[in-house]
C-alpha positions as MATLAB code, in Angstrom:
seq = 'XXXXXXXXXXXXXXXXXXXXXXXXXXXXXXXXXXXXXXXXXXXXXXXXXXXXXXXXXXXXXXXXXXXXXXXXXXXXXXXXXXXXXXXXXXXXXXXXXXXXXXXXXXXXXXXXXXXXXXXXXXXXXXXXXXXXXXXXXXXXXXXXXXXXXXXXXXXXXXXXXXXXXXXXXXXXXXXXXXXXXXXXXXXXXXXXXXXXXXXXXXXXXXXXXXXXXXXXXXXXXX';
ca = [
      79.607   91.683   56.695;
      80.141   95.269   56.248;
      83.531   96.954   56.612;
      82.382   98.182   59.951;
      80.931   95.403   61.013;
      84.087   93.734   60.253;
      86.435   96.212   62.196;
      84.713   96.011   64.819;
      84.935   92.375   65.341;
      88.475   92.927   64.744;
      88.386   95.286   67.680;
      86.464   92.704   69.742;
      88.921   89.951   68.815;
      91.981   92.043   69.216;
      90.792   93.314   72.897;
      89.897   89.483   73.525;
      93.333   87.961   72.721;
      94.988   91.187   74.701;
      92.758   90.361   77.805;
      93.886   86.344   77.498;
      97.718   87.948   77.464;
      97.427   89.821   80.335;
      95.397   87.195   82.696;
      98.069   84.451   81.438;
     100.752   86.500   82.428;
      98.950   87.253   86.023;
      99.161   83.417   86.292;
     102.966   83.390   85.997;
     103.758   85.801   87.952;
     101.158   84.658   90.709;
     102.908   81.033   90.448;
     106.473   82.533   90.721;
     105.400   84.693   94.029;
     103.830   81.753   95.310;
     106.920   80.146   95.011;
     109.034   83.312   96.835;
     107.082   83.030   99.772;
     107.832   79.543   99.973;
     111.309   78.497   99.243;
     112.876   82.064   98.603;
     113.608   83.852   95.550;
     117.814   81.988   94.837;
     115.642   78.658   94.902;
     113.030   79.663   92.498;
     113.673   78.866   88.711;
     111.655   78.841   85.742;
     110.695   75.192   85.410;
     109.420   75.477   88.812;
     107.277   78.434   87.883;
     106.205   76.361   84.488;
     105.412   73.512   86.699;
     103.553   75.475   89.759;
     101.431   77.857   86.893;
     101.050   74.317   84.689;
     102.584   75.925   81.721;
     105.099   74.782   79.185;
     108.535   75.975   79.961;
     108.719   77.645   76.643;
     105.816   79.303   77.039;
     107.176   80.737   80.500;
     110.444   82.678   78.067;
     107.385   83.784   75.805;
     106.163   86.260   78.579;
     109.468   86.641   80.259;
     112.911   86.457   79.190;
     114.415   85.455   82.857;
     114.018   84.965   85.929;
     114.768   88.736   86.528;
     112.243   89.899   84.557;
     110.184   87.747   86.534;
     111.828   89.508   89.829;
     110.616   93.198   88.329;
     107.552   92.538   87.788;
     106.991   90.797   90.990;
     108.836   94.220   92.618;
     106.578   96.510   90.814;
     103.556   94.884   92.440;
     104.976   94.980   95.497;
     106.324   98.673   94.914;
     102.524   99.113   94.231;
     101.338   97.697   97.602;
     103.390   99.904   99.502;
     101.942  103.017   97.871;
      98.490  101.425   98.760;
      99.236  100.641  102.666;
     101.135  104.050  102.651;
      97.872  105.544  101.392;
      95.726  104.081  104.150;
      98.200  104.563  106.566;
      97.738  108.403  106.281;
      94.298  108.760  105.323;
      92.857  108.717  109.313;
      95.605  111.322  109.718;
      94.860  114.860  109.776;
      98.211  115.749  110.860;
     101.189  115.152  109.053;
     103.737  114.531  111.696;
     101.504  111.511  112.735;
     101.076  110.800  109.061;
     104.724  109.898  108.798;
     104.905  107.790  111.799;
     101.795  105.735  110.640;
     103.617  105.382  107.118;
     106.539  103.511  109.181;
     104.774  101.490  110.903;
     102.810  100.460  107.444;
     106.379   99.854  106.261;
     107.249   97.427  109.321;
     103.846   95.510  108.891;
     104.440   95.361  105.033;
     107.791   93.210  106.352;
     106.409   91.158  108.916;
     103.073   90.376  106.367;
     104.841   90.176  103.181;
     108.504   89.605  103.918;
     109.483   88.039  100.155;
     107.298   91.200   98.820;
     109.646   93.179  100.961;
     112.888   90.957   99.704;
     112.183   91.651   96.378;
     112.494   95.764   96.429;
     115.333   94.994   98.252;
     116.832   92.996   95.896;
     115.700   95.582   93.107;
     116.842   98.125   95.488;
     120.646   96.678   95.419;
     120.340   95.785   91.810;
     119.872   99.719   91.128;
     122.835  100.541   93.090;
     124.835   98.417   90.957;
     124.598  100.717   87.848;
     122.935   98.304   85.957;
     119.661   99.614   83.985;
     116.597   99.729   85.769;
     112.517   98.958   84.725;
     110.626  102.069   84.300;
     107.479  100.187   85.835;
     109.228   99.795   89.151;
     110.465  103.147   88.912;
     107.382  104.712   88.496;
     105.929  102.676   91.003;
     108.313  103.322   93.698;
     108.770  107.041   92.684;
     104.594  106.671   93.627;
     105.508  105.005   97.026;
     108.067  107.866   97.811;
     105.475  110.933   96.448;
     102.993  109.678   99.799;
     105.837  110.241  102.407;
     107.184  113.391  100.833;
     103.358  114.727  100.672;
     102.736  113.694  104.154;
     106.203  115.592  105.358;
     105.098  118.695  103.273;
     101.589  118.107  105.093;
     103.565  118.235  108.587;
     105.584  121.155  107.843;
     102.445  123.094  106.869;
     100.190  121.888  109.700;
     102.905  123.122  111.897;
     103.108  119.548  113.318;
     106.953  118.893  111.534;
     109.942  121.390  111.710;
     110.664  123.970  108.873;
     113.923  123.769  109.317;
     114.553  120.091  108.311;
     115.552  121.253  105.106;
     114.225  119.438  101.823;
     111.205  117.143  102.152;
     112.485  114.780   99.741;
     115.799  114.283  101.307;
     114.085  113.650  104.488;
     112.212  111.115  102.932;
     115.103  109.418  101.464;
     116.478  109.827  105.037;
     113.705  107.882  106.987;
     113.347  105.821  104.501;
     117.131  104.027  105.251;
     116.602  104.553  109.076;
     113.396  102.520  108.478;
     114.444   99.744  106.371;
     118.012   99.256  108.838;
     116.116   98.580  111.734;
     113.432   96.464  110.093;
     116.965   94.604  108.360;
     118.464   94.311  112.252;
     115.210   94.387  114.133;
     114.562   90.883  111.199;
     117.928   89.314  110.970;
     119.722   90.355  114.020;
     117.153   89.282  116.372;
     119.139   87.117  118.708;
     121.928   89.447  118.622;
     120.022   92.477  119.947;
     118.105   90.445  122.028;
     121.569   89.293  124.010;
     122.006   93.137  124.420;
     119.121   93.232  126.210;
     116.842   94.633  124.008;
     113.559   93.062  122.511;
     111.775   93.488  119.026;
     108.916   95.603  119.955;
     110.558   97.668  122.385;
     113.446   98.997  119.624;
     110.511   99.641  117.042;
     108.664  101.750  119.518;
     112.050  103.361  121.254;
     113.215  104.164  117.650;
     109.745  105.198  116.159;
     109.505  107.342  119.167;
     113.018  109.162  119.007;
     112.356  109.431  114.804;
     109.133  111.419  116.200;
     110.828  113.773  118.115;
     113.600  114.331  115.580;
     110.701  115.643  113.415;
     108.244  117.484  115.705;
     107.699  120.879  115.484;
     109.106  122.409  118.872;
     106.479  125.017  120.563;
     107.348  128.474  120.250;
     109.215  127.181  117.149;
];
């Protein structure tokens, strides 16, 4: 075998084992989400994810030193879907003002389809607020997320559709982004409570979606 011929086989065998790394550690992490969405995230541990992916425990700590590490990279996909329904959301847009309103109501399905998906950049969400060091890969991936609704504001405010004066588009993203995700938080948890008040699920997403709308609109004459 030449020394080409050898280095290339290298290549071939290198890329191979690389390939087998990454699909194995798809498997974990598919066998640990599977297990979010069914008993919750505090009840999940690793010997349940070795036994649900039928893996030796040891070889679970191979890919993954913890159970958060686990967490992030189930967060980062998640982080990743948003950017993808945020995507479609505004693509059948033309204006951004109704760009941004589709986005939130993406971000409300995204809850009600994938709630642990939703749980877990919540959870990574808190943990960042903590001080404690973050994962780039969830960073990037949620700085991604953030980049559609900050385009689609900048869309609005150039279409005419969304206010000038609003001030800067990424503060106003960071803003609707925390009106959004408390009412999904009460509109999910507090259900009972707000429906004693008299006021139903559906009816406080489209009331608030609807006030959030004309907080933003560009006023005519404006």
């Amino acid at each position: 075998m030449s020394m080409r011929s050898y280095s290339a086989f290298m290549s071939h065998i290198s890329l191979r084992r690389e390939e087998e790394k990454e699909r194995r550690r798809a498997e974990i992490i598919d066998a640990a989400e599977a297990l979010y969405a069914e008993i919750g995230w505090d009840a999940v541990t690793m010997d349940r994810v070795a036994r649900r992916a039928r893996l030796s425990r040891a070889l679970i700590y191979v890919y993954f030193q913890d159970r958060n590490e686990l967490l992030l990279a189930i967060t980062q996909r998640a982080l990743e879907e948003l950017r993808q329904r945020f995507l479609a959301a505004v693509s059948s847009q033309p204006r951004g003002l109704d760009q941004t309103q589709a986005i939130g109501r993406a971000y409300v399905l995204f809850q009600q389809e994938k709630p642990h998906r939703f749980d877990a950049c919540s959870r990574y969400h808190a943990h960042c607020t903590t001080g404690q060091p973050t994962d780039d890969a969830c960073m990037l991936a949620g700085d991604a997320a953030i980049a559609v609704i900050v385009q689609a504001l900048q869309q609005g405010q150039a279409d005419g559709s969304i206010r000038r004066d609003l001030g800067n588009p990424v503060q106003v993203c960071v803003t609707l982004w925390a009106f959004t995700h408390g009412l999904i938080q009460i509109g999910s948890n507090k259900a009972q409570e707000i429906a004693r008040l008299g006021v139903g699920y559906p009816e406080l997403m489209e009331g608030s979606f609807a006030m959030l709308r004309n907080l933003l609109a560009a006023k005519p004459g404006a």
